[in-house]
Structure formats: structure tokens, C-alpha cells
GUFIVEX-905724 format. One line per 4 residues: number of its first residue (from 1); their letters; for each residue x, y, z of N, C-alpha, C. Coordinates in steps of 0.05 Angstrom, whole numbers, plus 5000, padded with zeros to 4 digits. Layout:
N
NUM	A	X/Y/Z/X/Y/Z/X/Y/Z; ...
***
This chain:
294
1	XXXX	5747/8347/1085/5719/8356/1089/5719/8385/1098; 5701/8396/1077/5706/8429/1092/5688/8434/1115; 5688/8459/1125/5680/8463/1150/5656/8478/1143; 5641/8486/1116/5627/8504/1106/5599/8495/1119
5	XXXX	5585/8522/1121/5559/8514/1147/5546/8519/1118; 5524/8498/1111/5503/8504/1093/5486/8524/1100; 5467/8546/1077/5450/8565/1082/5437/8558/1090; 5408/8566/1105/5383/8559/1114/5367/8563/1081
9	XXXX	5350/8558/1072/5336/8552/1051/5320/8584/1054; 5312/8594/1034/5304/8632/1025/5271/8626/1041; 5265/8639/1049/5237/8647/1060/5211/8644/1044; 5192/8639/1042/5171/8642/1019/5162/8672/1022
13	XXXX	5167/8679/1000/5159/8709/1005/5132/8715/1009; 5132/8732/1023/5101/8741/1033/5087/8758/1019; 5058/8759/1020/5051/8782/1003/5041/8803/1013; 5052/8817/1000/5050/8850/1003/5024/8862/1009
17	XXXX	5023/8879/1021/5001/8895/1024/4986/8902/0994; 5002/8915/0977/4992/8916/0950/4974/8904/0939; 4997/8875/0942/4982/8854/0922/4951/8839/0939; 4955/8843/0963/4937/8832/0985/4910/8853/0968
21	XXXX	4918/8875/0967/4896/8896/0966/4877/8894/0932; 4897/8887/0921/4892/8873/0890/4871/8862/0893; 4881/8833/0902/4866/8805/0906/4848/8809/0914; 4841/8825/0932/4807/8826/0958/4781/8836/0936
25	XXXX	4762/8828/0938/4746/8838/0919/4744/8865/0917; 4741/8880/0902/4731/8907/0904/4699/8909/0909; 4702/8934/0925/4670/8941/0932/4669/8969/0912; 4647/8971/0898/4653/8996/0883/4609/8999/0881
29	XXXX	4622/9026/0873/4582/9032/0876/4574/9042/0839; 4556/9030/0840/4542/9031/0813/4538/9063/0806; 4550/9076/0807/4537/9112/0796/4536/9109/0759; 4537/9095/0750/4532/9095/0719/4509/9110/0713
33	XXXX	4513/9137/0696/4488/9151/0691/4468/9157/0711; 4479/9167/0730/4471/9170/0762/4459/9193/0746; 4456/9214/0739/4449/9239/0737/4415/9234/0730; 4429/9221/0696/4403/9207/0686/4390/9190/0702
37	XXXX	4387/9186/0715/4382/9159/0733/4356/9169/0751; 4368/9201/0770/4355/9216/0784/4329/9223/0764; 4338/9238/0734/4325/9244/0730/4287/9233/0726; 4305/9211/0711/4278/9182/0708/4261/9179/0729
41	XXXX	4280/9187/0751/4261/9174/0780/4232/9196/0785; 4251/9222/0770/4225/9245/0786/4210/9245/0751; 4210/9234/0734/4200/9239/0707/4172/9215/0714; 4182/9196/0718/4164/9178/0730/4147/9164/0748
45	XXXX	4157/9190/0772/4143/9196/0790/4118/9228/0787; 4135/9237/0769/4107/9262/0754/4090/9255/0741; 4094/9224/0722/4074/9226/0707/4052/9201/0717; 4059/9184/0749/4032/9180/0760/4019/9198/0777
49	XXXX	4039/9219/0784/4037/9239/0799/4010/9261/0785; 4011/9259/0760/3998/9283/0744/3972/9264/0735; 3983/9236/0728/3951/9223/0719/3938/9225/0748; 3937/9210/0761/3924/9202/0785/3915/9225/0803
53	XXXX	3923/9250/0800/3910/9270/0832/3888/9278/0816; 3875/9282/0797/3845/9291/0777/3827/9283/0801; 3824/9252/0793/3806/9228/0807/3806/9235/0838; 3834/9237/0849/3839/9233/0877/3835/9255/0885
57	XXXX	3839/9284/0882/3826/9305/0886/3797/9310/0882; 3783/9290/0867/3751/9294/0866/3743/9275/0896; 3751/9256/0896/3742/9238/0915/3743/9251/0942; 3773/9256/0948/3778/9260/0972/3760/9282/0982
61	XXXX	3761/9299/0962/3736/9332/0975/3712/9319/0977; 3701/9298/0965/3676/9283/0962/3674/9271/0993; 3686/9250/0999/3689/9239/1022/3689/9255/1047; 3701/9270/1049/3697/9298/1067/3676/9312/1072
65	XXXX	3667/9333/1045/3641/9336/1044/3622/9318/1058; 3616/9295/1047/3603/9278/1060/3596/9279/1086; 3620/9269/1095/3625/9259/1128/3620/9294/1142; 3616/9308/1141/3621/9335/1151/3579/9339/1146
69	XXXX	3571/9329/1127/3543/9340/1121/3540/9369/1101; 3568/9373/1093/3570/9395/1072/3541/9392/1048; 3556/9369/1031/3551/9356/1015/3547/9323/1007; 3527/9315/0994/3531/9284/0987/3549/9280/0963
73	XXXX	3562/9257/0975/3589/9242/0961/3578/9244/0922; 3562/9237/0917/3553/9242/0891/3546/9262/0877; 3531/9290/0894/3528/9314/0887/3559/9330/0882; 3575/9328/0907/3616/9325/0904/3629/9319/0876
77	XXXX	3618/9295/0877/3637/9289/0853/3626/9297/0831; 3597/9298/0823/3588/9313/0802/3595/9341/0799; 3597/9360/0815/3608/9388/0818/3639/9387/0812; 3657/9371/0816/3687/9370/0816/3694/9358/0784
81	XXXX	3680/9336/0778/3681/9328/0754/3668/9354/0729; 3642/9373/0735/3637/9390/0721/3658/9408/0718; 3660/9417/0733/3695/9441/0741/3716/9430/0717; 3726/9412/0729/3747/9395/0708/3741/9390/0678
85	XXXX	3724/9382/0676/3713/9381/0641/3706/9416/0628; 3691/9432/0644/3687/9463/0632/3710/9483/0641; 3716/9471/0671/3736/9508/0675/3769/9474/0682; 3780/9468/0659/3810/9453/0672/3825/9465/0681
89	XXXX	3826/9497/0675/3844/9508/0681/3845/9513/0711; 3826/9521/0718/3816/9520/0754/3821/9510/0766; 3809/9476/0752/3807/9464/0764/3841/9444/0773; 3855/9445/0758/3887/9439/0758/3900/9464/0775
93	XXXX	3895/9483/0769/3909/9507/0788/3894/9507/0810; 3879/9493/0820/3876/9499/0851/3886/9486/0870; 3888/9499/0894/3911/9485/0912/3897/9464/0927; 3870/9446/0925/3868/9416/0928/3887/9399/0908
97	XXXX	3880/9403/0882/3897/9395/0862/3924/9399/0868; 3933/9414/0878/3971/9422/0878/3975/9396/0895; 3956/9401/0924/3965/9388/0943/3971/9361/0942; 3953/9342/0924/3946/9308/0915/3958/9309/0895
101	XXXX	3966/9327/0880/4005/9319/0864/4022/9320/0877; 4022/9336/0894/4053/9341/0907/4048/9308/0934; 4031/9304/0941/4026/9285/0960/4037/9265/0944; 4032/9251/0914/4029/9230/0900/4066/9235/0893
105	XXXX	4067/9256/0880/4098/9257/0867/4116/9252/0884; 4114/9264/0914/4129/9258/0931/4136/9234/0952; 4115/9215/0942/4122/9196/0955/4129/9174/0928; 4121/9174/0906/4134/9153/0877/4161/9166/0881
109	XXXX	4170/9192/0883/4203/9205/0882/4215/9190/0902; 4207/9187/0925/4225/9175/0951/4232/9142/0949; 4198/9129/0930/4211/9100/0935/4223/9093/0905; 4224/9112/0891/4243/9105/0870/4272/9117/0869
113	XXXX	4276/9136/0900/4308/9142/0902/4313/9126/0921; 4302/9107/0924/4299/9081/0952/4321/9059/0930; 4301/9059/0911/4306/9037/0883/4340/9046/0885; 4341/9071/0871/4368/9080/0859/4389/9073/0869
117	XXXX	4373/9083/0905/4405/9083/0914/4414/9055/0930; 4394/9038/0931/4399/9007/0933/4413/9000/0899; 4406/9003/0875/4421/8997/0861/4454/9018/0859; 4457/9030/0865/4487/9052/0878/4497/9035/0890
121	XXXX	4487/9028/0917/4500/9012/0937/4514/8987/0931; 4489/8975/0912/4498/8940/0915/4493/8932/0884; 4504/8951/0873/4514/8954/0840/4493/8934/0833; 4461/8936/0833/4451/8911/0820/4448/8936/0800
125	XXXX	4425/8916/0776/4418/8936/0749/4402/8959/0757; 4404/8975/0742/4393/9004/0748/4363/9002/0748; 4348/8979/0732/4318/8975/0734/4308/8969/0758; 4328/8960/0770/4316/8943/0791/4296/8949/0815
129	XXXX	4283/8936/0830/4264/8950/0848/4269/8936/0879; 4266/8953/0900/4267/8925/0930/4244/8925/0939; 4239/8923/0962/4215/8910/0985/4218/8912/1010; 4238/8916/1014/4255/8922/1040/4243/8945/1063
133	XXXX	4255/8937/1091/4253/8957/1113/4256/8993/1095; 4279/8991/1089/4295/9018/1090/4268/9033/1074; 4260/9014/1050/4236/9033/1034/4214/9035/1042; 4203/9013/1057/4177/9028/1072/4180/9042/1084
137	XXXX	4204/9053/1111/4207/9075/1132/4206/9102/1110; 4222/9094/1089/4231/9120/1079/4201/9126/1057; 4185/9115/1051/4158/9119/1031/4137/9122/1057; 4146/9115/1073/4119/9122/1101/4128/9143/1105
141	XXXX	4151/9157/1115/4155/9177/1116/4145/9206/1108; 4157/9191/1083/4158/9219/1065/4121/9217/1053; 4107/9195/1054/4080/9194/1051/4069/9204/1073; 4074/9200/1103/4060/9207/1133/4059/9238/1130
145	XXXX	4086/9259/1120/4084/9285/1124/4071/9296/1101; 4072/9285/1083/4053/9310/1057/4023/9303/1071; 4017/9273/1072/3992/9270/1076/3976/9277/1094; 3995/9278/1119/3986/9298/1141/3978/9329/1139
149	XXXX	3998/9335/1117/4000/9360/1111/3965/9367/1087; 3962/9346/1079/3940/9342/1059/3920/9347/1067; 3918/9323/1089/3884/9325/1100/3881/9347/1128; 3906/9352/1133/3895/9382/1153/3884/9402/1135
153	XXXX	3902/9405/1112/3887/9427/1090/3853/9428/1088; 3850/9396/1078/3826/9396/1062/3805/9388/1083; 3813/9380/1111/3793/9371/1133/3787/9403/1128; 3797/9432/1138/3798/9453/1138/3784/9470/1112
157	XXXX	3784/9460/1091/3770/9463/1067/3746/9459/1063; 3736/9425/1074/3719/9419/1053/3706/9407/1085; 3716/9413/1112/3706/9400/1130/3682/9410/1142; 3673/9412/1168/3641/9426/1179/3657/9453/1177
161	XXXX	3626/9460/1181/3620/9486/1163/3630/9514/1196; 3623/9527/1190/3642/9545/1216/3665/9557/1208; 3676/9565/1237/3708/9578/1231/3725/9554/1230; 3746/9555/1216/3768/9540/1209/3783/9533/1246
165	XXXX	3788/9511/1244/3798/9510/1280/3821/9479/1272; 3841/9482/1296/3864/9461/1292/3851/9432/1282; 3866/9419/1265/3852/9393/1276/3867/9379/1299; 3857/9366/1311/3859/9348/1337/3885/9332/1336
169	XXXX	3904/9321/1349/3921/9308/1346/3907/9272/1345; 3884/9269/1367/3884/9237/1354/3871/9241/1329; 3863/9260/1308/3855/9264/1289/3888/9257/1267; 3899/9263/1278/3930/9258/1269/3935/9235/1273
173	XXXX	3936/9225/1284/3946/9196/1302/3937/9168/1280; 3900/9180/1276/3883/9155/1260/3890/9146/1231; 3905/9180/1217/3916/9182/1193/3936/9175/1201; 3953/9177/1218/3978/9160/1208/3976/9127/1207
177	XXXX	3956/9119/1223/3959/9089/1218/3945/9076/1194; 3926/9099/1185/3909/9094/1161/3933/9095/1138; 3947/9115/1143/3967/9119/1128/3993/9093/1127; 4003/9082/1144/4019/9061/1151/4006/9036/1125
181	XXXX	3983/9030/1131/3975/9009/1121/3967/9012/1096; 3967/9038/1091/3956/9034/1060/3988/9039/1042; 4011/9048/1053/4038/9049/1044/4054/9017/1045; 4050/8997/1067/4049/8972/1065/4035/8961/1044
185	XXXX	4026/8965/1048/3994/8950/1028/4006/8958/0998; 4020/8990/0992/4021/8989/0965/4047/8996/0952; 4074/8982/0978/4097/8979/0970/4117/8961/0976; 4110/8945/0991/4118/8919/0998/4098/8896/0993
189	XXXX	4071/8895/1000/4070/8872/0998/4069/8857/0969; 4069/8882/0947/4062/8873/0922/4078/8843/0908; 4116/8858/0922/4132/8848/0899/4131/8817/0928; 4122/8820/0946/4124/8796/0967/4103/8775/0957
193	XXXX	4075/8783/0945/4052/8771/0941/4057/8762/0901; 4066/8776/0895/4062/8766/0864/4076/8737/0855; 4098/8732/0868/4108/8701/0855/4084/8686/0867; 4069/8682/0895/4054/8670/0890/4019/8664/0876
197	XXXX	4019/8694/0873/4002/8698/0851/4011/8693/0824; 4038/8687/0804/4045/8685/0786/4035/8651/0789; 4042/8639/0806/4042/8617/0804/4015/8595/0800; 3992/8622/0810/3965/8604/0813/3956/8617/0780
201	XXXX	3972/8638/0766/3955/8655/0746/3977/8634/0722; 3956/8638/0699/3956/8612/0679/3981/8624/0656; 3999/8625/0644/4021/8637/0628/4000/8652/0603; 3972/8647/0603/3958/8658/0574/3952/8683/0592
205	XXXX	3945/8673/0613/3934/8702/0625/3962/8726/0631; 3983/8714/0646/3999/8723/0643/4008/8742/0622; 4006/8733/0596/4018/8750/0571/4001/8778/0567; 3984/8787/0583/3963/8804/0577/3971/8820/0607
209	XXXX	3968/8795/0626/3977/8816/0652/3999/8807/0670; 4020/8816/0673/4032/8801/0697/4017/8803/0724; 4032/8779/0743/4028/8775/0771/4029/8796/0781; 4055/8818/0777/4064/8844/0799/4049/8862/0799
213	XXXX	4032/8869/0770/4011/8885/0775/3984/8884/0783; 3979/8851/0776/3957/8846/0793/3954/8856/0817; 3980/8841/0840/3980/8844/0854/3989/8881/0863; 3991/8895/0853/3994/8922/0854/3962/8932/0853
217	XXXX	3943/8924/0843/3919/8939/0835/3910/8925/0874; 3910/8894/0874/3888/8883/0896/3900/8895/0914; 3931/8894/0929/3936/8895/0960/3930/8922/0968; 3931/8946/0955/3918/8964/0961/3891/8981/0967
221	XXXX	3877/8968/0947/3856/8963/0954/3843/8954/0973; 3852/8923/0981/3834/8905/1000/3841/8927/1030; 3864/8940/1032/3868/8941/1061/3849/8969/1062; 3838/8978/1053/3822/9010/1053/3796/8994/1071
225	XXXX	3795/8959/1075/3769/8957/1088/3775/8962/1117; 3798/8955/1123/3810/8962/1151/3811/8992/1148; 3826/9009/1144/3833/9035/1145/3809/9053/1141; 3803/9045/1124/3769/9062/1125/3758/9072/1146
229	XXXX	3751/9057/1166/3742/9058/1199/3756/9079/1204; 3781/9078/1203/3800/9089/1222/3798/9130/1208; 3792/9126/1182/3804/9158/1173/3768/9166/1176; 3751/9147/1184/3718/9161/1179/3725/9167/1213
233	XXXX	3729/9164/1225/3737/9167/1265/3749/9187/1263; 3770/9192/1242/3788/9211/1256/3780/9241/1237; 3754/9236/1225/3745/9254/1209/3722/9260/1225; 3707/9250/1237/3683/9259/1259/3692/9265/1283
237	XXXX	3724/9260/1291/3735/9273/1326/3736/9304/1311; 3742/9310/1284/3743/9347/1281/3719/9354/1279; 3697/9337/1260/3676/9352/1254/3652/9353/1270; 3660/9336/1297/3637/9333/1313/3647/9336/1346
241	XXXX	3663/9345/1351/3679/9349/1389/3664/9344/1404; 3670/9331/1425/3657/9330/1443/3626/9298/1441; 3626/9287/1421/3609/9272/1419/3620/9244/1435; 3597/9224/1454/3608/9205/1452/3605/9180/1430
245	XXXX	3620/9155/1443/3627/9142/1425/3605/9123/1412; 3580/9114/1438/3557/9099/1428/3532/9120/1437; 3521/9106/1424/3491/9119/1424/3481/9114/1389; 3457/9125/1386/3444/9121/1367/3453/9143/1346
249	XXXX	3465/9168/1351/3474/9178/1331/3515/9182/1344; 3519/9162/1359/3545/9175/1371/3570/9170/1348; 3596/9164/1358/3613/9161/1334/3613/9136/1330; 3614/9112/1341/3620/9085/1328/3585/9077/1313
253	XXXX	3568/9090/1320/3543/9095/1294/3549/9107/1269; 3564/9129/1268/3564/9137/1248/3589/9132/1230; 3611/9114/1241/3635/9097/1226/3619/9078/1214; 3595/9066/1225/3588/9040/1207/3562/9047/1193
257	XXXX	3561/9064/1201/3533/9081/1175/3558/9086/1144; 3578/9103/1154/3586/9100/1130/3612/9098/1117; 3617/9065/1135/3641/9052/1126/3634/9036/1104; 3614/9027/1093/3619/9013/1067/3620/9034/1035
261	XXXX	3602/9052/1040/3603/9070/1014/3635/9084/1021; 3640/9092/1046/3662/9101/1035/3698/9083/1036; 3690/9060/1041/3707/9039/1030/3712/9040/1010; 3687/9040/0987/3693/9034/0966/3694/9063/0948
265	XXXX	3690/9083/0953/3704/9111/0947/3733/9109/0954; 3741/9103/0975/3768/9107/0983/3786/9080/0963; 3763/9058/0964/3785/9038/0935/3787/9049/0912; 3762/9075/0904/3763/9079/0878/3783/9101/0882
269	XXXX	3800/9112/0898/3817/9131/0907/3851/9118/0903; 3845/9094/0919/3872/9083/0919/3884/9071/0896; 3861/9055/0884/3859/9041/0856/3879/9058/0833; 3870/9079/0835/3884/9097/0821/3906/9105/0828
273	XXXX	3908/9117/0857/3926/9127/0864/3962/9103/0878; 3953/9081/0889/3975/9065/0885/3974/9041/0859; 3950/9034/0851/3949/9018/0833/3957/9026/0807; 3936/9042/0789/3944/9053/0766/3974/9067/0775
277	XXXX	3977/9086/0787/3999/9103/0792/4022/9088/0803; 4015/9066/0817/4042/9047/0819/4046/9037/0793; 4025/9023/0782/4037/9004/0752/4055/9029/0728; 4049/9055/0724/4049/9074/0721/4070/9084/0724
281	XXXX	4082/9087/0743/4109/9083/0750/4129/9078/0760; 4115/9046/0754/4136/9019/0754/4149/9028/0726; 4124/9023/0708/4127/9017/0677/4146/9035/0667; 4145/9058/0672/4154/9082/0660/4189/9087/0669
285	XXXX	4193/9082/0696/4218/9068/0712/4231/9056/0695; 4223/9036/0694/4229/9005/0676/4239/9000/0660; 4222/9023/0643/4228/9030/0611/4246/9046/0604; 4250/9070/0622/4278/9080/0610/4298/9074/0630
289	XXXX	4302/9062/0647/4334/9050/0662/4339/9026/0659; 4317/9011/0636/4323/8989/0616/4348/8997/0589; 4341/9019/0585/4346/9042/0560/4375/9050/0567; 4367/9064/0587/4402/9069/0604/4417/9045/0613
293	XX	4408/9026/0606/4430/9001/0610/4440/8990/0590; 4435/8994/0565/4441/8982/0543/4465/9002/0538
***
């Protein structure tokens, strides 16, 4: 009998860092036609940007006028609509008009590089759209500063009559919450509210309109009955100082003298401006990073 010590049996070999690194899923970011991609975002953000400020530039000077005693809301818009049909050229080159494009383009540009770069991140399809935190901060945002920047202009334009003077900070304050709710209202709650609007709307009706745009035209709209209050307040703290709040002509008299006409000026404002101009460019989005996916 020999004296030979048997081997221990070979090790299971282990795996390598390499192969470990193989195996793990890869995280990789969607840049496919990233260039193109950018481009679409600001192509389709110019062209609700360019339909929609006509309308929204007549209104908004209207609504102002108004509330200030310049002018009546109907005499406004008849004068702004004359301009536009005889002198376009004017009336497009002036810097109300610059301002309610650049307000409009710059906030469809932010929540469609919102879109992009959630599809970058988490490689979904390049059409795709979210609903998320990140895009309302970042579409409130970038909507809170032009628009701030907007109605200081045109309070200063089209506001009481006199020397031009700061506007007020809670004059600031009322727009931004007016502002908050009408960027909720016309970027989240749409894609939140439409499956259950798809569900109550009948597939005939459907084929003519979807749920998402329904719901794109109403939620913006309805919230202008809240916000309304708030931008007619923070439009009589500039054009009236020093007034109090009750009395027969004080300020909470004259918010509800003329919170319903200009409710529904400000829906015929938004209507266009997140409704048409959201569906507008959704559609236009849609259609060519549908295009760039094939």
C-alpha cells in the first residue's frame, strides 16, 4: 500500500471581475439623434409659441386696460385685433408680442427638454412624455421668470395712467401663485386626469378626440376660476396703493365686480395658450420623434 496523500479536489473557479462586469445589466443613456431630438423640442415649442401669443397678447393688454380704467376689455380687443388684421407688421414686431412668444416658447422648450432628457436618462422612446415633480419645478420655473418678467412689462404698459413706478412685491407674490396653478393645471394634471376621462368617453367619440386632449383644453381652464381673484388683487395693489380692502369701492369690491368677465377672458387666454398650444405641441413633438424612431 503506498503512502501517496491524495490531492484536495481543484477549487470552483471564481468569477472574475470582467466577467462579473459583463453579466450586470448595463445602464446606458438613450442619446440616439440627440441633436435632432433638441432640435424638435424648440421647433415645436415655436410653433405653439407663434400660433398662440396673437390672441394672448390681445387679451392680456385687454384685461389690464380694463382693471387700470385705461380702457374697456372690448374697446382693447377691438383696437388690438384692428392693428393685427391692417398694420401685422406692427403688430408682430412689437415688444407686447415679443414678450407672450418668448413667455409661451420658453416654457413648451423647458417641458419638452424635461421630456428629452427623462427619455436620455431612462432610455424610454424618444416620443415619450412624463408628469413628474422634476417637470413641474422645472416648467414653473422657467414659466414663474418670463412671466414675471411679462406682467411687470405690461402692468407698466398698459397699467394706470401716470409715471411708470415699481410694481409691488405682493404684486409679485399673487402672480406667482396664479402662476403655480395654472402650470399644474396645464402640465401635470392632464396626463394624471385623462385615463380616467378615456374611460367615461365612448371609443366613437374617442376616434375624433382623444382623452389627453380633452383633458388638456378643461384642466386649464377650470383653474383660471381660482386664479383669477388672485392676478385681479395683485393688479389693483399697483394700480390703486394705498386702498383698503372693504368698503364699497375698496379692493375685495372690485375683485368680485370683475372676477367673472375676467375669468372668462383669462379662459379665453389660457384655452389657447396651454390648451390649443399644449395639444399643438404635443402633436407636433409626437410626430416627428415618432419619425426619428423609425
Amino acid at each position: 500500500m503506498s503512502g501517496t496523500i491524495p490531492k484536495p479536489p481543484l477549487p470552483t473557479p471564481s468569477i472574475t471581475a470582467e466577467k462579473a462586469i459583463e453579466e450586470e445589466p448595463q445602464r446606458w443613456w438613450n442619446t440616439h439623434k440627440l441633436g435632432l431630438r433638441i432640435g424638435v423640442d424648440a421647433m415645436a415649442a415655436g410653433a405653439a409659441g407663434v400660433l398662440v401669443a396673437p390672441i394672448i397678447t390681445m387679451i392680456d393688454k385687454g384685461i389690464i386696460e380694463n382693471a387700470s380704467g385705461r380702457n374697456t376689455l372690448g374697446e382693447s380687443l377691438k383696437n388690438s385685433a384692428k392693428e393685427l388684421l391692417l398694420r401685422p407688421h406692427r403688430f408682430l414686431g412689437s415688444k407686447p408680442f415679443a414678450l407672450i412668444f418668448s413667455l409661451y416658447f420658453g416654457t413648451y422648450l423647458t417641458a419638452n427638454s424635461i421630456d428629452t432628457a427623462t427619455s436620455v436618462l431612462h432610455s424610454t422612446p424618444l416620443s415619450s412624455t412624463t408628469a413628474g415633480t422634476p417637470k413641474f419645478l422645472a416648467t414653473s420655473t422657467a414659466n414663474l421668470a418670463l412671466c414675471l418678467y411679462k406682467d411687470n412689462r405690461f402692468t407698466q404698459l398698459f397699467g394706470s395712467t401716470g409715471p411708470t413706478r415699481p410694481v409691488p412685491l405682493s404684486t409679485f407674490a399673487l402672480f406667482t401663485v396664479r402662476d403655480c396653478l395654472t402650470i399644474f393645471a396645464s402640465f401635470n394634471l392632464p396626463p394624471l386626469l385623462a385615463p380616467s376621462l378615456s374611460r367615461h368617453m365612448s371609443e366613437e367619440v374617442q376616434k375624433y378626440v382623444g382623452a389627453a386632449s380633452v383633458a388638456q383644453f378643461l384642466t386649464p381652464a377650470a383653474v383660471q376660476v381660482f386664479s383669477t381673484p388672485l392676478h385681479l388683487l395683485g393688479l389693483d395693489l399697483y394700480n390703486r396703493p394705498g386702498v383698503s380692502v372693504g368698503g364699497a369701492d375698496g379692493r375685495a369690491a372690485r375683485v368680485v365686480r370683475d372676477w367673472a368677465k375676467a375669468s372668462f377672458a383669462r379662459m379665453g387666454r389660457i384655452i389657447p395658450a396651454f390648451g390649443v398650444g399644449g395639444v399643438v405641441n404635443t402633436k407636433v413633438r409626437r410626430g416627428f420623434m415618432e419619425k426619428l424612431e423609425q
